[in-house]
N, C-alpha and C positions, 0 to 999 in steps of 0.2 A: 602293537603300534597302530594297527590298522583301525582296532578299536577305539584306539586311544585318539584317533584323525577324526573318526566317525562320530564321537563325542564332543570334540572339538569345531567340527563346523554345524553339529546339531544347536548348540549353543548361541554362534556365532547369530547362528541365524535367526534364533529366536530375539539377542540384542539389539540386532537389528531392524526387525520388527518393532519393537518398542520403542526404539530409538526415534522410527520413523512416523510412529503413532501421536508418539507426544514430542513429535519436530526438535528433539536436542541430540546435539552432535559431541563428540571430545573432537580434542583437535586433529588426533590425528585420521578423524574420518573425515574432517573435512578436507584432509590433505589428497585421501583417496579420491574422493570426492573431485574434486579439482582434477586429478591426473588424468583420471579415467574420462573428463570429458575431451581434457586436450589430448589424449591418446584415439578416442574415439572418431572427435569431432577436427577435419582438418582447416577447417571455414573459422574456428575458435583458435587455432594453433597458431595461422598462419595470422588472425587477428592482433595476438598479444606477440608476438615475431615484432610485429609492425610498433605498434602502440609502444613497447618502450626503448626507446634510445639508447641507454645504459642501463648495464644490471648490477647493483653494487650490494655484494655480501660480505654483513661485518662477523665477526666472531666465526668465519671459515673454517676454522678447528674443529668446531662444537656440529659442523654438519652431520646427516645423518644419508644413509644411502637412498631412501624415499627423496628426501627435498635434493639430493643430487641428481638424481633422475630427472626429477619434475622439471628445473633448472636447466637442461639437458634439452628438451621436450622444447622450450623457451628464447632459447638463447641463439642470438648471431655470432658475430665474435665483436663482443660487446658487454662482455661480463669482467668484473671490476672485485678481485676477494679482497681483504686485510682478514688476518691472523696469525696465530702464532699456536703453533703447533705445540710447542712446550707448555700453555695452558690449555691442551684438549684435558678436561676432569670430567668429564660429563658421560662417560660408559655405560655408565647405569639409565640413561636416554638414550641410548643407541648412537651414540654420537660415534662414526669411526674415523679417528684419527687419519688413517689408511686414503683417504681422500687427498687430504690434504698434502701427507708425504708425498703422493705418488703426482700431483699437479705442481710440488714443489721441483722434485727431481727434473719433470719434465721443462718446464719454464728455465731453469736452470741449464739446461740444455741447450735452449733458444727453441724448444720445438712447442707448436703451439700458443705460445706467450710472451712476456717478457717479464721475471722473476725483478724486483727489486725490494732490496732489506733494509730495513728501518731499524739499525741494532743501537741506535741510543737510545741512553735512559736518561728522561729528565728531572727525576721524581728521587733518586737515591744518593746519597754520597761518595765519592769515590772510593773509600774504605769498603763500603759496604759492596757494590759492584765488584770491589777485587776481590774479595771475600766470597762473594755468592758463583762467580767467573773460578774462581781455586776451587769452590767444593764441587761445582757441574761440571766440571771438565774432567772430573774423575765417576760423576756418578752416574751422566748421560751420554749416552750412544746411540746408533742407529740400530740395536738390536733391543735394548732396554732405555725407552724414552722416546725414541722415534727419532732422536735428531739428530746429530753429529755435531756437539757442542764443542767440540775444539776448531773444529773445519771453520763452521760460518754462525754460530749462534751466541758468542760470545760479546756479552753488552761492554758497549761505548759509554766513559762519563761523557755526559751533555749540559752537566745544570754548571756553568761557573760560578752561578751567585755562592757555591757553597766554598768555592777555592776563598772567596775574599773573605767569606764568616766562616770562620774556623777557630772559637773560641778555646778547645780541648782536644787533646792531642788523642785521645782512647775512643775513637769511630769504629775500629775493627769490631769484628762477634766479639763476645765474651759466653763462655759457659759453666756456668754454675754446675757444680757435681755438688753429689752426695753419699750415703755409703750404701753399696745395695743391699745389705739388711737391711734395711728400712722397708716395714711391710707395709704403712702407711705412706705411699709413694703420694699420691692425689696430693695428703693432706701438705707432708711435707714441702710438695712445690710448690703449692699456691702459698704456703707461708715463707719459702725464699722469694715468691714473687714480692708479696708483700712488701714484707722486708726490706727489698731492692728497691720498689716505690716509695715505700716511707722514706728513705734515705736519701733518694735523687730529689726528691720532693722538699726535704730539709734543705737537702745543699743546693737549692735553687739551681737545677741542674739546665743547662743554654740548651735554647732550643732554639733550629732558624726559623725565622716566622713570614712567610713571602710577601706575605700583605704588607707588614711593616717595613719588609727590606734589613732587619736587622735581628740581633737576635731576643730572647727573652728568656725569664727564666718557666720554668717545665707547671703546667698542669695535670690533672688525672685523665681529663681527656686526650692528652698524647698519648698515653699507653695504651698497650690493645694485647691480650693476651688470646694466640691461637692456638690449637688445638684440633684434630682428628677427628675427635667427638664430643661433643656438651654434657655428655651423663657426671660429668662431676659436677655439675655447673652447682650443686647444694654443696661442696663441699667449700669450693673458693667462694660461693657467700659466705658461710659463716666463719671463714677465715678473715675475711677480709670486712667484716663488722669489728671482730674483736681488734682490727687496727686500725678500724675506724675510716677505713678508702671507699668511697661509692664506688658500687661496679655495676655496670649496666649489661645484663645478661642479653645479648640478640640471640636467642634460639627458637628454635617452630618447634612449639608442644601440641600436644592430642588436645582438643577439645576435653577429649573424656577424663583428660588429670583435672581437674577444674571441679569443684565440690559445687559450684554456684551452678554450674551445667544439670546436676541433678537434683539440685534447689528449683528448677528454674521447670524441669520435668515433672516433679512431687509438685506443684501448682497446675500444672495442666491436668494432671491426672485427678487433683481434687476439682478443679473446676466441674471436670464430666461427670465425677462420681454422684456430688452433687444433682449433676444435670438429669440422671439416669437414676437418680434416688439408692445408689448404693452405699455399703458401709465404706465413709472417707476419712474414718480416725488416725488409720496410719499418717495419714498425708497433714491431718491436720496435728499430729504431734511433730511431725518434720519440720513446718511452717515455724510452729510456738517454739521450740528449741533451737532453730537458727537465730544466728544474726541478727534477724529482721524485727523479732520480738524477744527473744531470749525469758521466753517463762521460764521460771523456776521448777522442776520437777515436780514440785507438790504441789504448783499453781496448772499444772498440767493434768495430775492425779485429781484434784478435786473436780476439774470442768467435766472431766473423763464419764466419776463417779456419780456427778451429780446432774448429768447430763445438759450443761449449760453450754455447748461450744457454739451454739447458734445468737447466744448472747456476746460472741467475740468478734473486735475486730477483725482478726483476720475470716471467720466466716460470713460478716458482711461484706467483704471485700469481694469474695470468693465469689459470693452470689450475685455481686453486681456484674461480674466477669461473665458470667453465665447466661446473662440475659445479652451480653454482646457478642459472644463468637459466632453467632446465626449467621452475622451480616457483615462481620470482619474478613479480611483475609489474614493467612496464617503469620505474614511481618506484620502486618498495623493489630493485627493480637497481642504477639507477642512485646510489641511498643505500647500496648496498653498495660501488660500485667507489667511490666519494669515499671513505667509509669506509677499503676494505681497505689505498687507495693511500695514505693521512692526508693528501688534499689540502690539505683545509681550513689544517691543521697547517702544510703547508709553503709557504703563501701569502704570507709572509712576505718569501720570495725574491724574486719578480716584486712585490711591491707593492700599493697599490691594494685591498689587502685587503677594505674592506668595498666597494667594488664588484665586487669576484671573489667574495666569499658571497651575493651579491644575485643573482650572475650563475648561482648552482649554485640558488639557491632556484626562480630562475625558469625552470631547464632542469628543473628535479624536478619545479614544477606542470606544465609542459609534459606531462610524463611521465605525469601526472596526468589531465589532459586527453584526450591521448593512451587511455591505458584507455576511458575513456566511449563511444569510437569503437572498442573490443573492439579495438587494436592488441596484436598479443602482443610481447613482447621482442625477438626476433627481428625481428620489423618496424621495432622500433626502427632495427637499422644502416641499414637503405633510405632513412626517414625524414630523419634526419639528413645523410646523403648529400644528398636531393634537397634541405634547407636550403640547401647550399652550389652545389650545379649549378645552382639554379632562383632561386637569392640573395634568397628569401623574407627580405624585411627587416619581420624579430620582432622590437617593441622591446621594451628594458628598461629602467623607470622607473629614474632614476642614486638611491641612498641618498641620505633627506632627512636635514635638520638639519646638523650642525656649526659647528663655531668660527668660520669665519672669513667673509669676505667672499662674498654670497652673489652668484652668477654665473647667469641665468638668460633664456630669451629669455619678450618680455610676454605669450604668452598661459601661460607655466608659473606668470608671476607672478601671475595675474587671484585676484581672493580675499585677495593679501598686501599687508603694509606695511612700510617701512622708514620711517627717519627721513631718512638722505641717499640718492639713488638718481640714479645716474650712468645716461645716455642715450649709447649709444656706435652704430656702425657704420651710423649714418643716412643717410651716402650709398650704402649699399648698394641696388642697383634692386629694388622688386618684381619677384616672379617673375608672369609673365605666359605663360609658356612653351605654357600652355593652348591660346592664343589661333594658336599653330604648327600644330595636332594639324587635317588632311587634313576630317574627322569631327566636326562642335561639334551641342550639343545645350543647346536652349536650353527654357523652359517656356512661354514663350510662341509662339518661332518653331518647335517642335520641332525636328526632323534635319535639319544644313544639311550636305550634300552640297555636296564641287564639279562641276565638266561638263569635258569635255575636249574641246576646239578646239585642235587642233596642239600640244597639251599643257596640264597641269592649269590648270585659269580658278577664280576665287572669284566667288559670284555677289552679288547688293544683300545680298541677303540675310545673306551671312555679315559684309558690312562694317555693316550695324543690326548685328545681334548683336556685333561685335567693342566698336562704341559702347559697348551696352548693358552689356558685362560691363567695361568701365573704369570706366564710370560706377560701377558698383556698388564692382567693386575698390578703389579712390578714396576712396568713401565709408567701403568697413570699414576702408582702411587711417587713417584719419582716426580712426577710430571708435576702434581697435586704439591710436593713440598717444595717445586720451583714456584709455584703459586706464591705461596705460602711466604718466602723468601722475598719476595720482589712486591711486598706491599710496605716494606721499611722504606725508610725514609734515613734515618739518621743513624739508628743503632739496634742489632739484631741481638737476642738473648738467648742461649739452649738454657734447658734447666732440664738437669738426667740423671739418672746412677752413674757411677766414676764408671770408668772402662773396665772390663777384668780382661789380666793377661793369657787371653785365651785365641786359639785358631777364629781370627772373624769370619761369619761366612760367605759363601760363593753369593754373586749378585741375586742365582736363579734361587736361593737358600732364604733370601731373606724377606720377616714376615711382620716387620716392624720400620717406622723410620730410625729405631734408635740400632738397629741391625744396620741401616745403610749408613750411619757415622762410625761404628765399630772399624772399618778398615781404615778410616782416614785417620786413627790417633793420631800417628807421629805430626802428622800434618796440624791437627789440631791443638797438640798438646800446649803452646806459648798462648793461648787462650782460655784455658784450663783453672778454674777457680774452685777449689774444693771445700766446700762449704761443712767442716767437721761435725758444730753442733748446731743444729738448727732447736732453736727452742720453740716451741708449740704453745702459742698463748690460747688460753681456753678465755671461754665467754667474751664479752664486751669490756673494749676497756674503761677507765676511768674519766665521767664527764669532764668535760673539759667549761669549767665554769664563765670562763670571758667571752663564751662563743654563747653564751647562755643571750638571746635576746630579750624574751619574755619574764617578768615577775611569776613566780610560783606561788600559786593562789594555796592555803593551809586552813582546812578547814576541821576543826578539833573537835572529835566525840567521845565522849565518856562511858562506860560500861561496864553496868553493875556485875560485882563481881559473882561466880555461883560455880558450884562445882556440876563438874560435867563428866560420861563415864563414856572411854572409850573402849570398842570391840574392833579387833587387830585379827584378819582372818590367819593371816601364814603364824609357822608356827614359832614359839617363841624359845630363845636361850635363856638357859637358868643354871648354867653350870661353865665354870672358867674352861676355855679352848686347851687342846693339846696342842703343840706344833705340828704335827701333823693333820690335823682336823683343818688349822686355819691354811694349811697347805690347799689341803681339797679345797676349803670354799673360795679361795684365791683363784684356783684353777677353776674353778665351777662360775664365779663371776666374769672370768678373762671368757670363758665360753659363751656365759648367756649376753655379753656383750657382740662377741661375734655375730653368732644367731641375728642381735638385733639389727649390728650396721650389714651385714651380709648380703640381708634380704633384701634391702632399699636399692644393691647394686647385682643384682640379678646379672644381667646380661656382661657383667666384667667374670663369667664364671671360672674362666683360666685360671684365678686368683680365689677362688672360692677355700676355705677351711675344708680340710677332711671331714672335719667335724660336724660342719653346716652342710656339706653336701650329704654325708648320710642322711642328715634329720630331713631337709630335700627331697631327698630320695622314698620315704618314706610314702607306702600308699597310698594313706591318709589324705598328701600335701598333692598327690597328681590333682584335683581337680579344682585346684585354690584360684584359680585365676578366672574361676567364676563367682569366688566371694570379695564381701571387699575384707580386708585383714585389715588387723590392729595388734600392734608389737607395746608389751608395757602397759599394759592398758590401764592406768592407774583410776580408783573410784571410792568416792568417800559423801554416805549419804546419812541421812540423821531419822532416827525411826523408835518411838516411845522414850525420847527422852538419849538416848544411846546414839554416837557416832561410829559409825562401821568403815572403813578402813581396809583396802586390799588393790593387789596389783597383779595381773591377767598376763601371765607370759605370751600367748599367742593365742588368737581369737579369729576362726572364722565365721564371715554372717553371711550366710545363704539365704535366698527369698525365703525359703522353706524351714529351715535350722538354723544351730550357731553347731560351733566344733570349738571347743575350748582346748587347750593343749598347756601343761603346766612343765618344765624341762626341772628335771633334776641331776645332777652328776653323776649317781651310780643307782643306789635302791630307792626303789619306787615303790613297796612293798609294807612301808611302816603305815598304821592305823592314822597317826595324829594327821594324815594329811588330807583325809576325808571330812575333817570339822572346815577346814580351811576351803576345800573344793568345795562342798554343799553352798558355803556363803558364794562362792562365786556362782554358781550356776543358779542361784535361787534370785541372785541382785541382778543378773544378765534375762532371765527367764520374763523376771518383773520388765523390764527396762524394755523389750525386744517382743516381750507376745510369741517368742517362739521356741517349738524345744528344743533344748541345750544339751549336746553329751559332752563329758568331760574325760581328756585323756591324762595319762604321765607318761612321761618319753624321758627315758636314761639315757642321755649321753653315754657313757666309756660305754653299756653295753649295747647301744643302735639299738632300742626293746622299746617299744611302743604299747600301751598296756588301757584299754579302756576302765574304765572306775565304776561298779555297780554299788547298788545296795546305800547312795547317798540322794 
């Protein structure tokens, strides 16, 4: 531990050096900052004592024990909080609830203050207050939650405009079930959500509208679906294409998910290459196969071959760039290369549009930023680079507002209101994953260390500490679904697996929100809607032609007719199935299907297939999150007359390599599947400039097998 302190302020201090060199602070050095003179200094203390009048702190909850100090340091008796203790969610900023109760209690007392509570709600309808009042008064305490919601936390209706508009007698929750088989949990709620929208949406479902004063009937903007976490946010888009509902995803993504990011990288790094007289073909085959100019592979291969790429647009462009980063700074650079290339313009292509101008605005402040730390341009390419080697995940707020259905997880929602607000992916576990980590640091037990006896041991100490932070987790997540609850307006919605009749668990037990409804069935049950068959509509529905505004412009080509010879790498049937054969390949397709959605949802591992966690598992895959992969990789290119034809079960691209991987059900051992791997690694080899090794991986027997001799 001693070591580990001794490392710790070696660091420290070198930060701060650099910090102080190139004059940038985070914030909470400036907060030190600040303490340490009015700690120091009594002539500053005694200064801001004077200078303000009153002290008024909003969101009191969300305090942290730093600014309660500071405050402390400041204050006469002349400080003024609002909060609510039942939205402290904010843990993970050090935010300690523990403030707050313990200035509540006191005031409450009459010692030191004067407590007054503000328990109406003007924002909800009385169904829904009785409703959210029924479920906290069972699920919040002064041990789990911090407050004692029966005593004094229980809201008041306050809005009567809603007594007089009360079109629909069905304001209570409603809860949609379903059956918990269902392994597709994700897909199937956002398609009851759906559902549920398309139908209130048909039946012109009243909605009260304030402005008006009256009611109306329902838009997509009413609705608002929340959730825990946004990682399915891909699945309820293309759920909700295929019924045709806009949804407006607000989540904060990496920079680094962003293809245009490393579009934007491969231009800087040609500009220098250029600059510096190095080889910049890579860069410039990235350039011509994007978006920007989409050459054709063999309009690619000939500039290549024939060494004309100085004859191209894009390498005049390049070169004009070149002669300006001298004198630019690293934003008005990078507003030149969006500029000279007309990104923006052709954003069109890839989609997504206003989150790919969100995504240039916030790599230009970056750029911006960047200056203040005297980065010159040139630094820029390093920068960026290390983004990507060192997977600095920069997020990027997603563009607010739009039309449709608003999709966000509760703490994005905290501050907003809907009128209906769907509750989805609640069996999902908290993350606890903390509680793994060798190293815990608590403020009461400080540094718990483990000991080593014939291998690593945990000591009393780290199992109090592991107590102590469920207890609390528990609590905020308690906390976090009163949030969550108290941003309806008119009509609250569960969507979950039906109950099973099983022992629920103890408060301290549970790791889920759909674990904290499990003890309330009986209570819930008269709300209970059990949703049998939910059918799964695939792709897009059917245009809807009246909605059509624009003429469809038809423009007819003819072409002569000629026989053409196709080469199909995988291998081919030529003999009628057994039933049992077609058994296997049934089962061997339900796998390589797994494999493929499995992998896109990484981090829900809990839920992972046996099947994909071995292949996972495998050596091979430890170091993939330094490539970029491609699942399915389907390619079809035309060469002497011959179209070739093939599809790439799993593809790693390393700077250095590729890692092809082809999955088969059992034997991997038959000859004909070497005709078939040769065309892949010989089309990937061409396409990539780099060497290629090819595996096969048998599923039933977990056998990973490299391929020689093709």
């Amino acid at each position: 531990m001693e070591i580990l302190l001794e490392i710790l302020l070696k660091v420290e201090k070198k930060v701060m050096q650099f910090k102080k060199k190139k004059d940038v602070f985070e914030f909470i050095d400036i907060e030190k900052i600040a303490m340490n003179m009015v700690i120091k200094y009594e002539d500053i203390r005694q200064d801001l004592k004077k200078k303000f009048k009153e002290i008024m702190i909003d969101e009191y909850q969300d305090t942290n024990d730093l600014q309660e100090y500071f405050i402390s340091l400041i204050k006469e008796d002349n400080c003024y909080m609002v909060g609510d203790i039942k939205q402290s969610i904010y843990r993970f900023r050090n935010a300690n609830p523990a403030i707050f109760k313990d200035k509540y209690d006191l005031f409450a007392d009459g010692v030191c203050g004067i407590k007054i509570d503000m328990n109406k709600n003007f924002r909800s309808r009385e169904e829904v207050i009785q409703d959210i009042n029924c479920l906290f008064s069972k699920l919040m305490d002064n041990q789990f939650g911090g407050a004692d919601y029966v005593a004094s936390h229980q809201m008041i209706f306050g809005n009567k405009d809603y007594t007089l508009s009360h079109p629909i007698d069905d304001y209570h929750m409603a809860i949609y079930t379903y059956s918990n088989e269902e392994k597709e949990k994700e897909k199937v709620e956002a398609t009851i959500i759906a559902q549920d929208i398309a139908k209130k949406i048909a039946d012109k479902y009243p909605i009260y509208d304030r402005k008006l004063g009256t009611t109306r009937k329902a838009t997509y903007q009413d609705f608002a679906i929340l959730l825990d976490r946004a990682s399915c946010a891909g699945t309820y888009k293309k759920v909700f294409e295929a019924y045709q509902i806009p949804l407006a995803i607000l989540k904060d993504t990496s920079i680094l998910d962003h293809s245009l990011l490393q579009l934007l990288t491969n231009i800087l790094h040609f500009v220098f290459k250029v600059q510096r007289k190095e080889d910049y073909r890579f860069y410039f085959v990235s350039l011509a196969r994007s978006f920007l100019y989409e050459y054709t592979d063999d309009e690619i291969f000939t500039l290549l071959t024939e060494k004309r790429i100085k004859e191209t647009e894009i390498y005049k462009t390049i070169f004009a760039l070149k002669e300006k980063f001298l004198y630019l700074t690293p934003s008005m650079f990078m507003e030149e290369v969006v500029a000279s290339f007309a990104i923006e313009e052709k954003l069109y292509k890839i989609g997504d549009i206003e989150e790919h101008l969100k995504l240039i605005d916030t790599i230009i402040s970056l750029c911006k930023e960047l200056e203040k730390s005297c980065y010159t341009t040139e630094e820029l390419e390093r920068f960026f680079d290390d983004l990507f080697e060192q997977g600095l995940d920069l997020k990027m707020a997603s563009p607010k507002g739009g039309s449709g259905v608003s999709f966000m997880t509760i703490h994005k929602s905290k501050g907003l209101e809907f009128p209906i607000c769907y509750f989805a992916g609640l069996t999902k576990r908290f993350n606890i994953s903390d509680l793994n980590d060798l190293i815990l640091y608590d403020k009461e037990y400080g540094i718990v260390c483990p000991y080593y006896e014939e291998g690593i041991r945990e000591t009393l100490v780290k199992t109090l500490v592991k107590e102590k932070y469920m207890q609390e987790e528990i609590s905020e997540r308690i906390r976090l679904f009163y949030v969550a609850l108290t941003r309806v307006k008119e009509k609250m919605i569960f969507v979950c697996p039906s109950f099973l009749e099983e022992i629920p668990p103890k408060k301290s037990e549970v790791r889920s929100f759909y674990d904290l409804l499990k003890p309330l069935e009986k209570q819930l049950e008269p709300f209970i809607e059990e949703k049998k068959e939910v059918e799964k509509k695939e792709g897009k529905s059917e245009i809807n032609w009246e909605e059509m505004r624009e003429p469809i412009l038809v423009h007819e080509h003819f072409f002569k007719d000629e026989v053409q010879e196709n080469q199909i790498f995988s291998k081919k049937k030529t003999k009628l199935l057994q039933k049992e054969e077609k058994i296997n390949i049934a089962f061997g397709t339900k796998i390589h299907q797994l494999l493929e959605e499995t992998l896109e949802l990484q981090e829900e591992k809990n839920e992972v297939d046996p099947y994909v966690a071995a292949f996972l598992n495998q050596e091979l895959l430890q170091s993939r999150k330094e490539a970029t992969l491609f699942q399915e990789y389907e390619f079809l290119y035309e060469e002497e007359g011959k179209k070739y034809h093939g599809m790439i079960d799993f593809m790693l691209v390393y700077d250095t390599h590729v890692v092809l991987i082809d999955y088969k059900l059992k034997d991997i051992e038959k000859k004909e599947y070497l005709k078939q791997l040769k065309g892949y690694r010989a089309y990937i080899e061409h396409k990539t400039k780099k060497p290629t090794t090819v595996y096969l991986y048998s599923i039933l027997e977990d056998k990973m097998k490299k391929v020689d001799g093709i």
